[in-house]
C-alpha positions in Angstrom: -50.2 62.8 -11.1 -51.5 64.4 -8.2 -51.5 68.8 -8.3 -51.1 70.7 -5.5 -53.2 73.1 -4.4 -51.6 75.8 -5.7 -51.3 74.1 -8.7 -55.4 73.1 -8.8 -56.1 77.0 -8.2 -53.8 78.3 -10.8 -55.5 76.0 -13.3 -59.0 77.1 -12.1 -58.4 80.8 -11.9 -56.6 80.9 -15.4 -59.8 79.4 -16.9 -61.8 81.7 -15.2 -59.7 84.5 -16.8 -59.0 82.8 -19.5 -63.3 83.0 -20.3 -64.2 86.0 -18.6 -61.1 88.5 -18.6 -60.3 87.7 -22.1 -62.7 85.9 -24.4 -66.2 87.4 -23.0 -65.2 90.8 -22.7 -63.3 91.3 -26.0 -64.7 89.2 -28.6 -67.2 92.3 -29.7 -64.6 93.6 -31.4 -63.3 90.5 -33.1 -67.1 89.7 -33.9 -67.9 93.6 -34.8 -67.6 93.7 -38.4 -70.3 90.8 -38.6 -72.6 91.5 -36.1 -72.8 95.3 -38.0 -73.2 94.0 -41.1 -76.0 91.1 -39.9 -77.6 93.7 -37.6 -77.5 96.9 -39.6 -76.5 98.7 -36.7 -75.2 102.3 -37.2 -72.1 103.7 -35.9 -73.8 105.0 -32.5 -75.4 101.7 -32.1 -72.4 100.1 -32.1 -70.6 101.9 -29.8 -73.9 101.7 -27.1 -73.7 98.2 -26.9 -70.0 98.0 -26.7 -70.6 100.2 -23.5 -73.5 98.3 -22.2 -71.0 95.1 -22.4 -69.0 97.2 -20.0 -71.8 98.0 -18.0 -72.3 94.3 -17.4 -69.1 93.6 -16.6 -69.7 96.2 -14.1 -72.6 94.1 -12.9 -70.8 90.9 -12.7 -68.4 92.9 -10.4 -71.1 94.3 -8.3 -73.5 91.6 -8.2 -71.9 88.7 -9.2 -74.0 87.3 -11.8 -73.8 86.3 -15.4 -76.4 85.0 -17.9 -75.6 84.2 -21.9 -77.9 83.7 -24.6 -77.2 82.6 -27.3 -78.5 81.8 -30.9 -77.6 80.4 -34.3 -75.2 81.9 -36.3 -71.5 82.4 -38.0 -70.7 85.5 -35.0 -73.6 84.7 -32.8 -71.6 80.5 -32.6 -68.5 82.6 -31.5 -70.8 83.6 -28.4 -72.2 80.1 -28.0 -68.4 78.8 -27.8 -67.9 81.6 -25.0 -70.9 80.3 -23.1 -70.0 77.0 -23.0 -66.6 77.8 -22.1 -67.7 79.8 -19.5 -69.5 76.6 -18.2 -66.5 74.2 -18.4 -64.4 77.1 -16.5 -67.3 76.9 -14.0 -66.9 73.2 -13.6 -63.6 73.3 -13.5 -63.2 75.9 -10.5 -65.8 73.3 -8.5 -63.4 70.7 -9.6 -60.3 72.1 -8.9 -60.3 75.0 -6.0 -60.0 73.3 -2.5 -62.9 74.4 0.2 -61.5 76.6 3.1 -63.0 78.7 5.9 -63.1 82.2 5.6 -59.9 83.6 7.2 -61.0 85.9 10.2 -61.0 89.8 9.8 -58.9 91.5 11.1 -60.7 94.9 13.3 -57.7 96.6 12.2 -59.1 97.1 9.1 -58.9 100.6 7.8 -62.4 102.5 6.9 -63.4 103.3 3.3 -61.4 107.1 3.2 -58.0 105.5 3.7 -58.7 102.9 1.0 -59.6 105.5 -1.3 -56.4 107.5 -0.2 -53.9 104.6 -0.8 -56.3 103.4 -4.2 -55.7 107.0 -5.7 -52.3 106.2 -8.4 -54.1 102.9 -9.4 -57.4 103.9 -9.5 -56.3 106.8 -11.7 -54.5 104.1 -13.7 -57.2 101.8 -13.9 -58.9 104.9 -15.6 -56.8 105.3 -18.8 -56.1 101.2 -18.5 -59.2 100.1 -18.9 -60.4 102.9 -21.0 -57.5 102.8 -23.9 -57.6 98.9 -23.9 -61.5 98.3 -24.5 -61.4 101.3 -27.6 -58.4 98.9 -29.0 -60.5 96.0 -28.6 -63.6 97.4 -30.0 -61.9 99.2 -32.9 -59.0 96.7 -33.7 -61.3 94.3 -36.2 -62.7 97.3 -37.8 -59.4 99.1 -38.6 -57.9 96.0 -40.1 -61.5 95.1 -41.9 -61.2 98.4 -43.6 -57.7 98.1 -44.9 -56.3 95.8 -47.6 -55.8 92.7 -45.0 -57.1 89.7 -45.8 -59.8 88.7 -43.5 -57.9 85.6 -41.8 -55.9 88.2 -40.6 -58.0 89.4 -37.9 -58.4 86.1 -36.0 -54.9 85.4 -36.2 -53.8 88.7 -35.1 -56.0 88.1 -32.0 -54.6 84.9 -31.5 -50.3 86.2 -32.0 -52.1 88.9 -28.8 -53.0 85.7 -26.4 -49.7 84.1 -27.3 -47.7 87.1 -26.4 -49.8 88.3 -23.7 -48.1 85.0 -21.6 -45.6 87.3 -20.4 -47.7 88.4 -18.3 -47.2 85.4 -15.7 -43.8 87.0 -15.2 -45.5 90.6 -14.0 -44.8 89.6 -10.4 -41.0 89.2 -10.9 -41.0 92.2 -13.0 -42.6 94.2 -10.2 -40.2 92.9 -7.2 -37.4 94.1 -9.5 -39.0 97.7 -11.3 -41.8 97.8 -8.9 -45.8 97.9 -9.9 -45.9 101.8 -10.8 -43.2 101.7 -13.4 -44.5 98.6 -14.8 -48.0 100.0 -15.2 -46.1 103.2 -16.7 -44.4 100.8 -19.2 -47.6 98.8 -19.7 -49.6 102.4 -21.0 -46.6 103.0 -23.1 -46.6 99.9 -24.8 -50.2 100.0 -25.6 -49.7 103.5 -26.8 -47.3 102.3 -29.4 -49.8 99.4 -30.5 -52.8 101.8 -30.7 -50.3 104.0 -33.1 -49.6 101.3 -35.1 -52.8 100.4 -35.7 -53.8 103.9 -36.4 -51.3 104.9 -38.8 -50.4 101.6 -40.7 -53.0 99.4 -40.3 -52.6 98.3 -44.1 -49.2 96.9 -43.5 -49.2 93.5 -42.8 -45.5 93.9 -41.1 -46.8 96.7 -39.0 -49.9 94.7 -38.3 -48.2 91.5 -37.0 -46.1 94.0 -34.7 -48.6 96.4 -33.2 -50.3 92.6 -32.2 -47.3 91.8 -30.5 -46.6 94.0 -28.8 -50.0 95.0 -27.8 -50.4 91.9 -26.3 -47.2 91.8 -24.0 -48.8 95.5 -22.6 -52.6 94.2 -22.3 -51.4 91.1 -20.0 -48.9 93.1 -17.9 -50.9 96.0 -17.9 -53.9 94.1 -16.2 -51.5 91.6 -13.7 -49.9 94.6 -12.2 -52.9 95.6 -11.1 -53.6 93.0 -8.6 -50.2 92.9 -7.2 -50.0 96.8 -7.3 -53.2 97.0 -4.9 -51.9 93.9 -2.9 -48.6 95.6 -2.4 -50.4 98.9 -1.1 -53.4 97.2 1.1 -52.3 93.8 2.0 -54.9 93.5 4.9 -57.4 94.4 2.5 -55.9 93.6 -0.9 -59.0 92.2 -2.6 -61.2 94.7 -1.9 -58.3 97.2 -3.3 -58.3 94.8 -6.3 -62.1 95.1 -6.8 -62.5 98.7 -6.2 -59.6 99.2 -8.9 -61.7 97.1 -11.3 -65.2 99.2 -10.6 -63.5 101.9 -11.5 -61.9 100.5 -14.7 -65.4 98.7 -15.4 -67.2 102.4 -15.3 -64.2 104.0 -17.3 -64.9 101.2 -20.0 -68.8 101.6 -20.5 -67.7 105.5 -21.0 -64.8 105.4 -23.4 -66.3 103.7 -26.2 -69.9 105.8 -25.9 -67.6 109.0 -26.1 -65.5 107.0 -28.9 -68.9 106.7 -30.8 -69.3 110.4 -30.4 -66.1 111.6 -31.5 -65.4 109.1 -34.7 -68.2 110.3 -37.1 -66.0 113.9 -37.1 -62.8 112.7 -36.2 -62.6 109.5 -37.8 -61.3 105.8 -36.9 -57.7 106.1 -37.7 -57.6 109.6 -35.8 -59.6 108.4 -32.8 -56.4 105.6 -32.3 -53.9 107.9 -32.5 -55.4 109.9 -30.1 -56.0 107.3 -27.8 -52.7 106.4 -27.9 -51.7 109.9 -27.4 -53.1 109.7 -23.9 -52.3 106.1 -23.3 -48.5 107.6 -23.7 -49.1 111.0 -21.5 -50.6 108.7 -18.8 -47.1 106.6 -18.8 -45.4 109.1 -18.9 -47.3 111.1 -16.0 -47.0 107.6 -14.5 -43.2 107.5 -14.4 -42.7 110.6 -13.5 -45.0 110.1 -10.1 -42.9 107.5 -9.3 -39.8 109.5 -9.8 -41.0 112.5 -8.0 -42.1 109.7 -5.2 -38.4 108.0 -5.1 -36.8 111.7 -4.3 -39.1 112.6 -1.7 -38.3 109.3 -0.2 -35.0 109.8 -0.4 -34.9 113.1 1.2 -37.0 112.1 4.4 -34.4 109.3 5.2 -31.1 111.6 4.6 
């Protein structure tokens, strides 16, 4: 069978995410309870080198670059898995993605002030986004390892997330017919109800298996809006919008879980979720009514 192009770049790029949007950058938390216990690392520890993941992925954004080591190990072969995924991905993309000339650029181009000024609802988005979604990640493992779940739970749970989260290939449709701000609002209220799920009944199994769910249906469309949000405001210069979103969500990352570390030893796990997902829901909120406030003005200027 012969694949289209399209076809050859939409299996390329979903291995790329596939390794580095969603494996890489979230399997600290699914690892976490191991690599504490192996390590001995305390609390503040922990939360350091959650942010100093983020910090890379900041890198990697910035400078384009990667390097993995890895070692032998139950949690450290998890890693060595992700590495040698991230290789095949590699391989594929130089298999798969078709070589074109750059397109030309256009000298219309806008300077970096009206970027910023048409980036301001996203980036502010990519903020909370970003920040709410790496404390679930970091934090989900633990919550569970603490309650009365048994311990094949946690794996499956992140697994029932990546099967869910394939609604996300219909984010574009669901943007054409809500458009991308109210689907980002939804998207921070549906992780808001996962985080307080996880927070408050992280010992039922019913609960568990639900806040999974549906956390995984906000995660994907959560993060998918955001390219075809920034596309839909700056189409001359939509990935640069893309990429400046995702700096900004990469710095909000490497802060939330240091000030997560912070906050827990007086505040405590359970409590920290909750609030998260206190502001995860505020932000939606704050979201939807922007958009509403938007829609009237709109609608005044053409009457």
């Amino acid at each position: 069978m012969t694949l289209t192009a399209g076809t050859r770049i939409g299996l390329a790029g979903a291995a790329v995410v596939g390794v580095a949007f969603g494996m890489a950058r979230y399997a600290y938390g699914l690892t976490l309870p191991g690599i504490r216990e192996n390590l001995g690392l305390s609390e503040l520890m922990v939360d350091l080198v959650s942010s100093a993941t983020f910090a890379g992925y900041l890198a990697g954004l910035l400078l384009g670059g990667l390097a993995v080591l890895s070692a032998l190990g139950s949690w450290r072969l998890v890693w060595a898995g992700i590495a040698l995924a991230a290789v095949t991905a590699a391989l594929v993309n130089l298999r798969l993605v078709p070589r074109t000339r750059p397109a030309p650029r256009s000298n219309a181009q806008g300077g970096a002030s009206s970027l910023v000024a048409a980036l301001r609802v996203p980036a502010a988005y990519s903020v909370v986004y970003f920040a709410v979604v790496v404390i679930y990640f970091t934090y989900a493992a633990d919550a569970l390892d603490s309650g009365a779940l048994p311990a094949t739970a946690v794996p499956a749970l992140y697994a029932a997330i990546g099967l869910t989260g394939m609604v996300g290939v219909a984010t574009g449709a669901l943007a054409q017919s809500m458009g991308s701000l109210r689907v980002a609002a939804l998207s921070l209220v549906t992780v808001s109800a996962a985080l307080s799920l996880l927070g408050l009944a992280s010992d039922s199994l019913t609960a568990t298996m639900a806040w999974a769910c549906i956390f995984g249906v906000g995660y994907m469309t959560g993060s998918a809006v955001l390219a075809v949000w920034t596309a839909e405001l700056v189409p001359d210069r939509a990935v640069a919008a893309f990429t400046a979103c995702l700096v900004v969500g990469a710095i909000s990352s490497v802060a939330a879980p240091a000030i997560a570390g912070a906050v827990i030893p007086g505040l405590g796990l359970r409590a920290l979720l909750v609030l998260t997902a206190a502001v995860s829901l505020l932000s939606g909120v704050a979201l939807m009514l922007h958009g509403f406030s938007r829609g009237r003005a709109v609608g005044r200027t053409r009457s």
